[in-house]
N, C-alpha and C positions, 0 to 999 in steps of 0.2 A: 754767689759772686757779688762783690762789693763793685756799682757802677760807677765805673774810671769817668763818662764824659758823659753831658747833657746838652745834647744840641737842641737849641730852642729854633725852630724854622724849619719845615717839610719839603721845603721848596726843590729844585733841581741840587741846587748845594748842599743842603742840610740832608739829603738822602744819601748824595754822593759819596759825602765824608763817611758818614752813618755806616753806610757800606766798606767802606774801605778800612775803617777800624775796625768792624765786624768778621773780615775777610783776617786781620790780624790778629783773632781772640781776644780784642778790648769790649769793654761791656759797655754800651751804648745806651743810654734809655734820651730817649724823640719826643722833643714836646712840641706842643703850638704855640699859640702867642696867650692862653690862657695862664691864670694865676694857677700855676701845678706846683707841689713841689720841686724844687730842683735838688737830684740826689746826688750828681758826678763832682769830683774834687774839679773839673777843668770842666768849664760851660762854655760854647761856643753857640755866638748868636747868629746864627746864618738868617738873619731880617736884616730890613734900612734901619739906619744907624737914630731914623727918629721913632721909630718902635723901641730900639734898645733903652732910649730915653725915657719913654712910658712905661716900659716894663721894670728897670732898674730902682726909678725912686718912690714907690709902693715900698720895694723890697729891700732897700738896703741894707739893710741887718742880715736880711737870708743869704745875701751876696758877700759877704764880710771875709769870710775864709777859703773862697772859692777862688778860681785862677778865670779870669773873662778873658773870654779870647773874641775879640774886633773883626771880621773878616769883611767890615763893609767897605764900600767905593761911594761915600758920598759925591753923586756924580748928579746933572741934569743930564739924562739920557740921551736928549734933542742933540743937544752943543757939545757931548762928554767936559763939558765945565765942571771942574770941583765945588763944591755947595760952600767950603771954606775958603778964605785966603790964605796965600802962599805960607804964611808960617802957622798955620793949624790945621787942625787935621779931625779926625772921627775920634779917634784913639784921645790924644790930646785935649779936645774936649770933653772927652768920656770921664777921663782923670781930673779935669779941671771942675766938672759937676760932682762926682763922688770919690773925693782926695781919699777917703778910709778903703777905698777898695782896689786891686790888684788890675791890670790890665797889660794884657799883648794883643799886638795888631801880628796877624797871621792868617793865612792864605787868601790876602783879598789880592793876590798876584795868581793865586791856583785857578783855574779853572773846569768845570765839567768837560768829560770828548770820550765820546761811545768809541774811538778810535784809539785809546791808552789799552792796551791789555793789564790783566792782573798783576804781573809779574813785576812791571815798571815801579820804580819809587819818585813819585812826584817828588819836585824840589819847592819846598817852604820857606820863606825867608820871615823871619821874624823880629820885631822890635819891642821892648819892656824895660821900663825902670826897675823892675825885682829880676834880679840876680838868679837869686834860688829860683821863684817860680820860673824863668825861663830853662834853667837846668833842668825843672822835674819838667816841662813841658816836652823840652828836646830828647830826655832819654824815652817819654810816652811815645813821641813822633816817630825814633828809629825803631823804638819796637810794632811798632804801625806799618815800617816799613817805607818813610817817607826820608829826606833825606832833608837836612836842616842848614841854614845860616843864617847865624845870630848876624841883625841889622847893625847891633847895637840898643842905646837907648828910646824913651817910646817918641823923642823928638826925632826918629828915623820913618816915623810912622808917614812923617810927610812925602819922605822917599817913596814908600812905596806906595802909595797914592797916587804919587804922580804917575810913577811904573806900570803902574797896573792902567790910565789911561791912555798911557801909550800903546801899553798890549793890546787894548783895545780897537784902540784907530786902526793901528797894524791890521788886525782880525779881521774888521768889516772894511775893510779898504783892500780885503782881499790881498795883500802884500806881501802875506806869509801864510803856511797854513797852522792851523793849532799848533799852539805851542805845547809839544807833547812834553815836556820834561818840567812844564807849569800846568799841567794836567791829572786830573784824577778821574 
């Protein structure tokens, strides 16, 4: 079986997802933050978005035909302050350091909750300048069994930046409980 995705980060996320493709007979291979090869046509980098940085420009060649998928919240965790100014973003810069290579910003709105059962199709909202890659991403997603809406272009990335720290507030401010339908 030819490996669909390579999620580079072990962490709570990168297992999560791992698992939940896995749960949909997608082939998963799980790296570190070590120099591995990366096998899956769609890499998702479940690390901070200044590891993606270190990891990327070594490799840019090897990243060349691959679809990156952004799932960071450059945040100060203290203040939940975004690390960019209002018109940029992770995504945005990720593109603006390596213009030859592909990028969507997705699932940094999802979150972990031992409290989603299997059955649930988390909701993904997505943003990319490539057209097609966003089409092949979105038909991988509902066969995963997740359910999709295209943001738009990857300058929506800052939308959901923003979203995902309001999620957050919400969250730890106790105001709502997990948001199960942004859950995996």
């Amino acid at each position: 079986m030819t490996t669909a995705i390579s999620i580079i980060g072990k962490g709570k996320m990168g297992q999560a997802l791992a698992r939940h493709f896995e749960q949909a007979g997608i082939s998963v291979q799980i790296l570190g933050r070590e120099q591995e090869i990366v096998q899956g046509k769609f890499v998702i980098f479940a690390i901070p978005y200044e590891d993606m940085v270190s990891l990327i420009y070594p490799n840019q060649d090897h990243f060349t035909n691959k679809i990156i998928i952004d799932i960071s919240n450059p945040l100060d965790y203290q203040t939940k302050a975004s690390l960019f100014p209002p018109h940029q973003s992770a995504s945005l810069k990720l593109a603006e350091l390596f213009p030859n290579l592909t990028f969507i910003k997705a699932f940094n709105t999802t979150f972990t909750s031992s409290r989603v059962i299997a059955t649930e199709s988390p909701l993904v909202m997505i943003a990319g300048d490539s057209s097609s890659a966003k089409e092949k991403l979105i038909t991988l997603l509902n066969q995963s069994h997740f359910k999709t809406i295209d943001m738009g272009n990857l300058d929506r990335s800052r939308d959901l930046e923003a979203f995902a720290r309001v999620q957050l507030s919400l969250l730890e401010a106790g105001h709502i409980d997990p948001l199960q339908i942004f859950a995996i």
